[in-house]
N, C-alpha and C positions, 0 to 999 in steps of 0.2 A: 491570247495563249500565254503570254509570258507574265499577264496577273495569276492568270488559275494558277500558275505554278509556283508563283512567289506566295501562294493563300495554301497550297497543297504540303512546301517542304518543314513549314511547321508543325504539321499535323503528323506527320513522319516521325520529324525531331522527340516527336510528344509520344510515338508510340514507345521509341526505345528509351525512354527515360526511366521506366524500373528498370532495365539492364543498366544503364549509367549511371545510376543510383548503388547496386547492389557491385557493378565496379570499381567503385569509389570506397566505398568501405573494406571491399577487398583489398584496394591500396591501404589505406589505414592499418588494417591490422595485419599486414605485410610488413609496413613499415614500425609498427609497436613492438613486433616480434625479431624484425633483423636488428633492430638498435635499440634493444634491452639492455645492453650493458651500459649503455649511455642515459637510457629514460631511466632505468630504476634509481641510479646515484640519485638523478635530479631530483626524482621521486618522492624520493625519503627525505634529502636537501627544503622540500618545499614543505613536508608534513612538518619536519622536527623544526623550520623557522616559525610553522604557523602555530606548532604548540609553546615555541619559546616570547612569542610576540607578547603577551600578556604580562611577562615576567622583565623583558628587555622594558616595555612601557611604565611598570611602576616604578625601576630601578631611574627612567629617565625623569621621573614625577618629581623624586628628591634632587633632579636638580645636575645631576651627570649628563654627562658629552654622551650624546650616544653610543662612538664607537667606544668609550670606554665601557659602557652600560653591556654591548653587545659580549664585549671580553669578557668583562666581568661572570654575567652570566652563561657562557657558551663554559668558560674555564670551569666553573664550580657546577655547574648540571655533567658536563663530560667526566669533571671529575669524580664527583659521586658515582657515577654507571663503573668509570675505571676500577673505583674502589671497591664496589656493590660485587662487579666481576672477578674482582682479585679473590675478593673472600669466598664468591662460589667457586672459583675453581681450586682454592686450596681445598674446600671441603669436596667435593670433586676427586683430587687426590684421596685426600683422605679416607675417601669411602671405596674407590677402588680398591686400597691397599687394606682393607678389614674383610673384602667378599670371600679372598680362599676360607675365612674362620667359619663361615655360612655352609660349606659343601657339603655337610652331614643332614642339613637343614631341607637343602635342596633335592639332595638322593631321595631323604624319606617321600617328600611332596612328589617327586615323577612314581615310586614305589605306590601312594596311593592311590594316584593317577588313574597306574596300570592295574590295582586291583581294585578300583571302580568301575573299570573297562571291560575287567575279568566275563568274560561268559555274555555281555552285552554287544550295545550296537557298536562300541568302539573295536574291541575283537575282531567282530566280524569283518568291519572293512580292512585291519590290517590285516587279516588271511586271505581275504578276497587280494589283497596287492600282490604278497608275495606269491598267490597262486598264477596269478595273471605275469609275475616278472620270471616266473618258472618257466611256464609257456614259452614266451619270449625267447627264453634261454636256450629252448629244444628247437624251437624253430630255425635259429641262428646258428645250431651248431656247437652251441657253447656249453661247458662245461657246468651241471647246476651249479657244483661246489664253489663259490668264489676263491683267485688265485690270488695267492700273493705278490704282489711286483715291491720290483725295490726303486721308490724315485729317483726321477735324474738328478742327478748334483748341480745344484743352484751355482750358476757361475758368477762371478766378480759383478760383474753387468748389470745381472740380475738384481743381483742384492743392492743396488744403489735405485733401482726403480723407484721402491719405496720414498727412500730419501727426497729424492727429488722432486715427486709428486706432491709433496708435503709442503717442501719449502714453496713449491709454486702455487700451490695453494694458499699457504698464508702469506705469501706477497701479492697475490690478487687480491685477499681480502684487506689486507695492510692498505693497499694501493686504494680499493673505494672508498674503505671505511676513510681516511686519508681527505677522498675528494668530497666527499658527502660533507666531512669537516668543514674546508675548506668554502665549501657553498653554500652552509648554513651563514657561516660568518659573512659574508659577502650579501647574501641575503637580507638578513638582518638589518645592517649595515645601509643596504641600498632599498631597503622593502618601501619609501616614498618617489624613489624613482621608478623600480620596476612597475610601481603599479600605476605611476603617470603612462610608462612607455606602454603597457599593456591598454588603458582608455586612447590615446593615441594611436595604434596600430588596430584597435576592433571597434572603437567605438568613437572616432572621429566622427562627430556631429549626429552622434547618438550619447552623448555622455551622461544626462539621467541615468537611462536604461544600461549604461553599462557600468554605471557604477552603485546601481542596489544589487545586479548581477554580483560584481566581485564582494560587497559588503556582506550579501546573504551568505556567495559561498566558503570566502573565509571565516565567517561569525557560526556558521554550518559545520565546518571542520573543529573550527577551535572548541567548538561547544560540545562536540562528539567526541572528542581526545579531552577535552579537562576533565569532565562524566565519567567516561568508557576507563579513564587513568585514577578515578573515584570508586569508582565500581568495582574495579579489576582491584585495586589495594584490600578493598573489604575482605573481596571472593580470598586473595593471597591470604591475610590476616586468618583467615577463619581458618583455610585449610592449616593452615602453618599453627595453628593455637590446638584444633582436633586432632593432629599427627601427633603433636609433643604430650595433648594428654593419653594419647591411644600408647606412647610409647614407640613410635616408629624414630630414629635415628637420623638426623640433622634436618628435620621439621625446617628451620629457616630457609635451606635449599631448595626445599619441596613447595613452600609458602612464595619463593620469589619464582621460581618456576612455572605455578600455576596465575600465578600475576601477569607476569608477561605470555604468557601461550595462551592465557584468554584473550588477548588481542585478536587470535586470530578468530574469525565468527563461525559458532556452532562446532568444529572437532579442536578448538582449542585446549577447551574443559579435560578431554575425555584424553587428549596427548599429555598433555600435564598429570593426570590419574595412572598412566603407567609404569611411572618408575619408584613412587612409593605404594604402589600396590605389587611389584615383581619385588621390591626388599622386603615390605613384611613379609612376602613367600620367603625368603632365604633367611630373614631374621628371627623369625619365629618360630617356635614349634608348634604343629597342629593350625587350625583352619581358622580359630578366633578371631585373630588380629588382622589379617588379609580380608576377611569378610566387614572389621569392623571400621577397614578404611573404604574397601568398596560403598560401604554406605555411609561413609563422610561425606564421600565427592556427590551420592546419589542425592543427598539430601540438600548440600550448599548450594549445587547449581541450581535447581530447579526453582527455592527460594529468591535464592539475586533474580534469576531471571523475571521474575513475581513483577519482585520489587523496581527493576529497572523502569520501569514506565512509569511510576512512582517518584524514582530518583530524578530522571530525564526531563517528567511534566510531558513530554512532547517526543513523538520518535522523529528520526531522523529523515522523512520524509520519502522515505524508501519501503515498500514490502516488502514481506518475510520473502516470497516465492521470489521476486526478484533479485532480493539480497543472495539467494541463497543458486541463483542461475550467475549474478555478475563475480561471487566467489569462485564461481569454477571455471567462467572466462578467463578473468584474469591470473588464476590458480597455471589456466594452461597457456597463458600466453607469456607470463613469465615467470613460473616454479614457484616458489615457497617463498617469495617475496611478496607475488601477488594477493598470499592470502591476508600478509596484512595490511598492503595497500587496496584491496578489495571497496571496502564500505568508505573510506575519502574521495577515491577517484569515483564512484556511484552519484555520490553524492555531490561531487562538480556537474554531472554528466547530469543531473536532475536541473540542475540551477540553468544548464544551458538549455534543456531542453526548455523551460521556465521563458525565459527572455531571447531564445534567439531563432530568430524568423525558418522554420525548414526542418528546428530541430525538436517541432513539439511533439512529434510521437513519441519521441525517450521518455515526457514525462507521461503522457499515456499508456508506455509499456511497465515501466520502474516506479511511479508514486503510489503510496499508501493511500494515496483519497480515491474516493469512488469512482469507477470510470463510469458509469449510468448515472444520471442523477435518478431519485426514487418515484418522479413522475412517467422517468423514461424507460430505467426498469421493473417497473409496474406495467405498462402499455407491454413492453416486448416480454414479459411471461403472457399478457392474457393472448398477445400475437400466436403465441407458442402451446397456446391452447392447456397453459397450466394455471390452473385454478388456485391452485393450493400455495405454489410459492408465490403468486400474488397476493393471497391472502394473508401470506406472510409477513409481505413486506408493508401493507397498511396497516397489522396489529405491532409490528418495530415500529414504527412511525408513531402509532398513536396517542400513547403515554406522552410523547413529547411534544407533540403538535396538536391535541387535541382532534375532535370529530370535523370541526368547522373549517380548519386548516388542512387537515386531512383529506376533505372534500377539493378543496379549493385549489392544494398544491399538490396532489398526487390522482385523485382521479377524476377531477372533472377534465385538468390536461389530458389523460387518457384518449376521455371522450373524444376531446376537440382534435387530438392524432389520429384516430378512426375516424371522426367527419372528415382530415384531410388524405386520410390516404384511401378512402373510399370515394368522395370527388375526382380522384386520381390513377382512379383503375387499382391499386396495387393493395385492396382491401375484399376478399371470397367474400361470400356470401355465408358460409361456415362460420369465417372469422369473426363476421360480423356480429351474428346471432350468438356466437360462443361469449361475444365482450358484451351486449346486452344483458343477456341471464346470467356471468358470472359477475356482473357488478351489483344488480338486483340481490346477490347472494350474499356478496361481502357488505353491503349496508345492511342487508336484513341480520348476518350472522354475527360477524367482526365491528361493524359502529354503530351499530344502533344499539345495544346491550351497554356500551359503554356510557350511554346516559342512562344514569339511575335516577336521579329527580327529577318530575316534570311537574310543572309547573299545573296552575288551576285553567279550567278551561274559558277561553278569551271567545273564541269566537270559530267561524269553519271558512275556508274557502275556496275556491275552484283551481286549479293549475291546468294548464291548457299546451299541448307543446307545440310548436311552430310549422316542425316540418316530420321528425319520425321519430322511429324507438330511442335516439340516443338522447331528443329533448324529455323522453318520458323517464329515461335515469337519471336522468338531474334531477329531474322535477319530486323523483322518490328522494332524495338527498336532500331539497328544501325541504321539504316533508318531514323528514326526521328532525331537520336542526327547528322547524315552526314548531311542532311535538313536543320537543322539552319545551316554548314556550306558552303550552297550552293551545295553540293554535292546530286546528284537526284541516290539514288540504287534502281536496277530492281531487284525483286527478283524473283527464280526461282522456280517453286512450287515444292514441295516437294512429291507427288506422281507420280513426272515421276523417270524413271530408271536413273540410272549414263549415259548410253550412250546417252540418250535424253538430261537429262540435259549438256553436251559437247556439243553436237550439237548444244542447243539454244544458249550458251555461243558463241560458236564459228560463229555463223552466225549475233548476235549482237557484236562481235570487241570490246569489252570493253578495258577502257582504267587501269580496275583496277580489281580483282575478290577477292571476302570475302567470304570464306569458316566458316560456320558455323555448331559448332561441342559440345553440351552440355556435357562435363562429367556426372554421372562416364561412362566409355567405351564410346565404336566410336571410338577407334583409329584406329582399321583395317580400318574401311568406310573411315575414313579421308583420311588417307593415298592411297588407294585405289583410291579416286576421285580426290586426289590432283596431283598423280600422270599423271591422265588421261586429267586435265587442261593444267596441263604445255606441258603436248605433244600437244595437239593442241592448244593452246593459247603463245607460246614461250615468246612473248611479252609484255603481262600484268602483272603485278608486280601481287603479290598471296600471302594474309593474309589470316591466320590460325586464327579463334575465337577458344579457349577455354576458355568458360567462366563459372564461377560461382563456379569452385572447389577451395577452397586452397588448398586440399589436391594433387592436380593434380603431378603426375610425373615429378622431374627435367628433367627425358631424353625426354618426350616429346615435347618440342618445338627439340628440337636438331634432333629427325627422321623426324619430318617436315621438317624442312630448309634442309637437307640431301637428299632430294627428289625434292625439287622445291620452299618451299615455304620462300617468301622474309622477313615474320614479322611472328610471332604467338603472339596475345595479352591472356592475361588475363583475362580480362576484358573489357567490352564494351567502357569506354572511353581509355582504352591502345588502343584497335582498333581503336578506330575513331583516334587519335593522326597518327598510323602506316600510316592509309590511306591517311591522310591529308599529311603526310611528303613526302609519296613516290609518291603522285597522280603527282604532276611538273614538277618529274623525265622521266615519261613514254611519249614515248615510248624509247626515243633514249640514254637514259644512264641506259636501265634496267641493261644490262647485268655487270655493275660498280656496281650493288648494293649491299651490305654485306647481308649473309645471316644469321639473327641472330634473335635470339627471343625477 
C-alpha cells in the first residue's frame, strides 16, 4: 500500500504542473511590473554599458587604465547627448516662440477642413452629435441654449499644484537619469567581474554552455544597437537633408528627432513624422508643402526598411510577429520605456531559450527560423489533406535542392511518417490514400518537369515494391531520377501477391530489379521477396532500396546481400548511382559482383 502511493503522488505532482508552470510566470511578471522603477534604471544601465563596451575597449587597446578609459569615455558620449540636448531644446524654445506668427496659417487650414466637410460625411456626423447632445439636453431638463458660468477663483493652493508637480517630476527624472549614470560607470568598470559572478551563480559547472550563452547575447545586443544606431543616423540624415530642401524650419531638430524615435520598433517612424508634418500645416500656406513632407517620411522608411537586412547581413533572430507581440508586452509592463527596451530584452530571452534546459519554448514561440522543418511541414499539409500548399513547399525547395534531394529530404521522409503513423494506428484510411495520389501528383506535376535533359536510352528495368502503395511512390521517384538517365523502370503494382509479382518479373527478363522497401519494418517482406527474385531471376543484378531512415539498422544491408542482393542504397540517389554502376555489368559478369551495401 504505501509503494502504490509513493508511485501515485508523482503522478499528481505531474498533473498540476501546467498550473505551477503558468503560477510561476504569474510571479515574474508581478514582480517586472511592482519593481519597474528599479528594473528599468538597471535596464538601461545594462543597454548603454553594452553599447559603450566597444568604445571603453579600444580606448583600453592604446594602453589606458581602464577606469580611466571608462571616464574618459562615459564623460564625452554623456557629454555630447548633454550637448546634442542643449541645442534641441534651445531650438525648442525657439520654435515655440515663432508659432503665434503661424495663426493666420492655421485659421485658413481648419477653414478648409470645414469646407471640405461642407455638405459630406463630415457634416453629417457633426449634426448627427449635436442633434443627439440636444436630445440629451431635453431629456435632462436642461436648457438647449448653453449658460454662461463664471469660474471659481483659483485659490493660492491651487496655483502651486502646478509648480510642484513639475519640480517632482524633474527630480524623479534628475534622480534616474542620475542612477542609470552611476551604473553604467560601475558597470563598465566591473563588466570582468560581473560577468565571472554571473557564470558562477548560473552556470557553476556548466561554464561552456554558459559562457557562448553570455557571449552570443552581449555580441547580440551590441550588434543590434551599433546597426540599429547606423541605420537610425541614415534614416535621421535623410529626413533632416528632405525637410531643409522641402523648406520646413529647424530640419536638424526634426532630423535628431526622427533618429532617436526610430529606436522605438514600427510606430517610431510615424511619431517622429508628427511634428514637422503639424508646422508645415502652420508654416505654410496651402497643402504643397504638408503633403511634400508626408511623402518624405513615406518614402525614407519603407526604403531603410528594404535595406536593413542588407545592412544587418543577418536579423536579429526574432520574428516580425513576435517582435511585434514582445513590444506591446513590454510597452504594457512598463510604459514608454519598454518600447525601447523591447527588442534587447527579446533578444536575451531568445539566447536563454537557446541554452537553458525548460526554457526552449521561447525560442520556439520568438525565433525567425522555421518551426516545421520542410520534411515535416510537408507530411503535415498532406496530413491536412492540402494538396496544394504541399506543393508548395516542394516547388520553394526545388531550385535549391534540386529533384534528387528533394526526393530524399522532403518527401521520401514524408513516406517513411505515414509508414510510422500508419503502423501506429494514428494514420485513416482517407489520409492514407489522400498521401499516395497527392505525391504521385507532385512528381508527376512539380519534379519531374524540372528535368529538362535526358539522357540517351541505357537500358529498362523492373521496380518491384515490398510491401504496399507507399513502396510504389518511391519506386515512381526512382523512376524519374533513372529517366533523366536514360534508364526507363517498370514498375510492378503493388497489390499483386509476391508470387505474382515473380512471375511478372520473370516473364519480362529484366536486365536490372529495384526492390523497394520504406523503413521503419519490412525487413521480413524484403527479405522474403528478395529471396524469391534471386531464385528466379539468377541473372539480374538485385538493389535493395532502404530509404528514408537514418536510424535504419547497420545489420540490415549485410542480411540483404547474405541472401542475394547485389547493392542496398540509402537513399534514393545511392540507388540510382548502385543501378547505373551495375546496369553494364549485366548480364555476363553478374556473378563477379561483390556483394556489398
Amino acid at each position: 500500500m504505501t509503494d502504490r502511493r509513493e508511485t501515485e503522488r508523482p503522478q499528481g505532482l505531474r498533473s498540476f504542473r501546467p498550473l505551477i508552470v503558468l503560477a510561476g510566470f504569474a510571479l515574474v511578471f508581478a514582480c517586472l511590473h511592482l519593481a519597474r522603477d528599479v528594473l528599468i534604471p538597471v535596464a538601461l544601465a545594462m543597454l548603454l554599458a553594452l553599447a559603450l563596451t566597444p568604445m571603453v575597449a579600444a580606448v583600453q587597446r592604446r594602453g589606458v587604465h581602464r577606469v580611466a578609459a571608462v571616464l574618459l569615455v562615459v564623460t564625452l558620449v554623456f557629454g555630447a547627448l548633454a550637448g546634442v540636448g542643449w541645442i534641441l531644446g534651445q531650438q525648442v524654445n525657439a520654435l515655440a516662440g515663432e508659432l503665434p506668427r503661424y495663426r493666420e496659417n492655421i485659421r485658413q487650414k481648419v477653414a478648409d477642413i470645414r469646407v471640405f466637410g461642407r455638405g459630406g460625411s463630415i457634416e453629417k456626423v457633426q449634426e448627427t452629435v449635436k442633434d443627439v447632445a440636444r436630445e440629451i439636453q431635453k431629456e435632462d431638463g436642461a436648457p438647449a441654449t448653453p449658460r454662461t458660468t463664471t469660474p471659481p477663483p483659483v485659490l493660492p493652493a491651487q496655483k502651486a499644484v502646478i509648480p510642484l508637480v513639475t519640480v517632482a517630476a524633474v527630480g524623479e527624472l534628475a534622480a534616474t537619469l542620475g542612477l542609470v549614470l552611476v551604473l553604467v560607470v560601475f558597470m563598465l568598470v566591473e563588466r570582468q567581474e560581473l560577468r565571472n559572478r554571473l557564470i558562477r551563480l548560473f552556470g557553476h559547472g556548466r561554464i561552456s554552455i554558459t559562457t557562448r550563452a553570455l557571449d552570443e547575447a552581449t555580441s547580440g545586443i551590441i550588434r543590434y544597437l551599433l546597426l540599429q544606431s547606423a541605420v537610425n543616423a541614415c534614416f535621421g540624415i535623410s529626413v533632416a537633408i528632405g525637410l531643409w530642401a522641402i523648406g520646413v524650419p529647424y530640419p536638424l531638430l526634426f532630423g535628431t528627432l526622427a533618429m532617436l524615435l526610430r529606436f522605438i520598433p514600427y510606430v517610431g517612424t510615424w511619431m517622429a513624422a508628427v511634428l514637422p508634418i503639424a508646422l508645415s500645416l502652420a508654416v505654410f500656406p496651402g497643402w504643397t508643402k504638408p503633403l511634400l513632407v508626408i511623402a518624405l517620411f513615406a518614402v525614407i522608411e519603407p526604403l531603410i526598411y528594404a535595406l536593413e537586412p542588407l545592412l544587418y547581413g543577418h536579423s536579429i533572430g526574432v520574428s516580425q510577429t513576435a517582435l511585434l507581440i514582445a513590444v506591446a508586452f513590454w510597452t504594457w509592463l512598463w510604459g514608454p520605456l519598454g518600447l525601447i527596451l523591447a527588442t534587447p530584452l527579446t533578444v536575451c530571452l531568445v539566447v536563454l531559450g537557446k541554452y537553458v534546459t525548460g526554457l526552449d519554448f521561447i525560442l520556439t514561440l520568438v525565433s525567425d527560423r522555421a518551426a516545421l522543418t520542410a520534411d515535416v511541414a510537408y507530411y503535415q499539409r498532406l496530413l491536412a489533406l492540402d494538396r496544394d500548399e504541399a506543393a508548395e513547399i516542394v516547388e520553394a525547395e526545388l531550385p535549391a535542392l534540386g529533384p534528387a534531394r528533394v526526393y530524399d529530404e522532403i518527401m521520401v521522409p514524408a513516406l517513411n511518417y505515414a509508414r510510422r503513423d500508419r503502423e501506429r494506428g494514428q494514420l485513416t484510411d482517407e489520409q492514407r490514400a489522400f498521401i499516395v495520389r497527392a505525391s504521385r501528383d507532385i512528381v508527376d506535376e512539380v519534379v519531374a518537369p524540372s528535368v529538362t535533359e535526358r539522357a540517351p536510352e541505357r537500358g529498362r528495368i523492373d521496380g518491384c515494391p515490398a510491401r504496399d502503395a507507399l513502396d510504389e511512390v518511391a519506386l515512381h521517384m526512382l523512376g524519374d531520377l533513372l529517366g533523366a538517365e536514360g534508364v526507363a523502370l517498370h514498375i510492378v503494382s503493388a497489390e499483386r501477391l509476391a508470387s505474382e509479382v515473380v512471375a511478372e518479373v520473370q516473364d519480362d527478363h529484366p536486365a536490372c530489379i529495384c526492390v523497394a522497401s520504406l523503413p521503419p519494418g519490412g525487413l521480413a517482406q524484403t527479405r522474403y521477396l528478395v529471396k524469391r527474385l534471386r531464385a528466379h531471376a539468377p541473372t539480374a543484378c538485385l538493389v535493395v532500396g532502404r530509404w528514408g531512415d537514418p536510424g535504419r539498422p547497420a545489420e540490415d544491408p549485410g542480411r540483404l546481400s547474405a541472401i542475394g542482393a547485389d547493392r542496398v542504397g540509402g537513399s534514393l540517389a545511392a540507388t540510382r548511382g548502385h543501378v547505373l554502376e551495375l546496369l553494364p555489368t549485366v548480364p555476363a559478369a553478374r556473378a563477379r559482383l561483390p556483394r556489398s551495401a
